[in-house]
Steps between C-alpha positions, in 0.01 A plus 500: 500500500322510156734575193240796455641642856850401447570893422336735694467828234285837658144562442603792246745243295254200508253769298739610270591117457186398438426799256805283312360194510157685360702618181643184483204282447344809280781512272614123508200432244661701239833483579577126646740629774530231691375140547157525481488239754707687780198759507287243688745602819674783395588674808742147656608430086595884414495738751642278831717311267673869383468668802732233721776634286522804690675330823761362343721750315536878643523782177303740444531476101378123375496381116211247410588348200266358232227703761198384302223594677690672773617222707684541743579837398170670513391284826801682662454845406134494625632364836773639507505880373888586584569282266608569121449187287609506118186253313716366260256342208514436140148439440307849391139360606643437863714809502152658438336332789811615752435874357147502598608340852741784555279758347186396732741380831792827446734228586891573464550254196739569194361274212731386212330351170829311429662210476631388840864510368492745318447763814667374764760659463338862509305491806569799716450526814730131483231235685634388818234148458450349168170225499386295263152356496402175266748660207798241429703246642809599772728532248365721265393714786855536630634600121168773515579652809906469505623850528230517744619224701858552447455878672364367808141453452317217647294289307147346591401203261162336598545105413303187439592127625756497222743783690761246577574434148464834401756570764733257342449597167578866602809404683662325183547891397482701764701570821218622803369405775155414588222465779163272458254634680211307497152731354227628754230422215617195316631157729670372143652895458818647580654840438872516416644747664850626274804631674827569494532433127796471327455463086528241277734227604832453332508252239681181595763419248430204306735192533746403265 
């Protein structure tokens, strides 16, 4: 089965996908949204890779943090239109490329022009799923989204070949447990999938 095929989406959805992908490419020229590169096969790069999210956390409420140009977040709200997805993005230019997408697409977004850390903490409805697409390492993503994580939420981290050592890194500071699940649209990709999180670890004393 073809990556393309991987995850089957209605006729209406593909259209309103593709309408997306349309803006994408029209605005990516003034705007630099994403790799310019990745446009060459958007649909497996952008909207496969965002959309495989959706199987592996329920919640009805998801925070995409550092959403750029909508991914995962906006992906998932086109798809997916029970959902309520807080774009989290500090970047005005982009935060004016997810207004037009919600404008044109009505889509059930809340879009915050902030500093990731700085609104975390006043998200309402609470997100059930927190993701994270190409924004920091582990750690830093853990510190981002720890109230989040620390109230139950599940967190969705897509990965490169380097997600064992970020895993280690993370665990150095940080009490949770993990799954690797290996990425429908990248053989070298993983997604990190964040549970039952604890905090920070406990220092350990230093010797005398």
């Amino acid at each position: 089965m073809s990556l393309k095929s991987a995850i089957e989406v209605s006729r209406e959805t593909r259209e309103r996908l593709d309408i997306y992908l349309a803006e994408l490419r029209r605005w990516q020229s003034i705007k630099n949204l994403v790799g310019p590169k990745t446009l060459d096969d958007a649909w497996n790069r952008h909207v496969v890779d965002s959309l495989q999210l959706a199987s592996l956390a329920r919640g009805e409420v998801w925070a995409d943090l550092g959403s750029g140009a909508g991914l995962p977040g906006i992906v998932l709200a086109i798809a997916h239109p029970n959902l309520r997805v807080h774009l989290i993005e500090s970047d005005g230019r982009r935060c004016a490329f997810l207004r037009h997408m919600a404008r044109l697409l009505s889509l059930p977004v809340t879009i915050w022009n902030e500093r990731i850390e700085v609104v975390t903490r006043r998200l309402q409805p609470e997100p059930n799923v927190v993701a994270a697409r190409a924004v920091a390492r582990l750690s830093e993503l853990l510190a981002y989204s720890e109230n989040m994580l620390k109230a139950g939420a599940i967190g969705l981290f897509p990965k490169g070949r380097d997600h064992e050592a970020e895993l280690t890194e993370a665990r150095r500071s940080w009490t949770f447990d993990a799954d690797i699940i290996p990425s429908r649209t990248d053989p070298d990709g993983r997604i990190l999938r964040i549970h039952r999180f604890e905090g920070r670890r406990a220092a350990e004393p230093k010797s005398s």
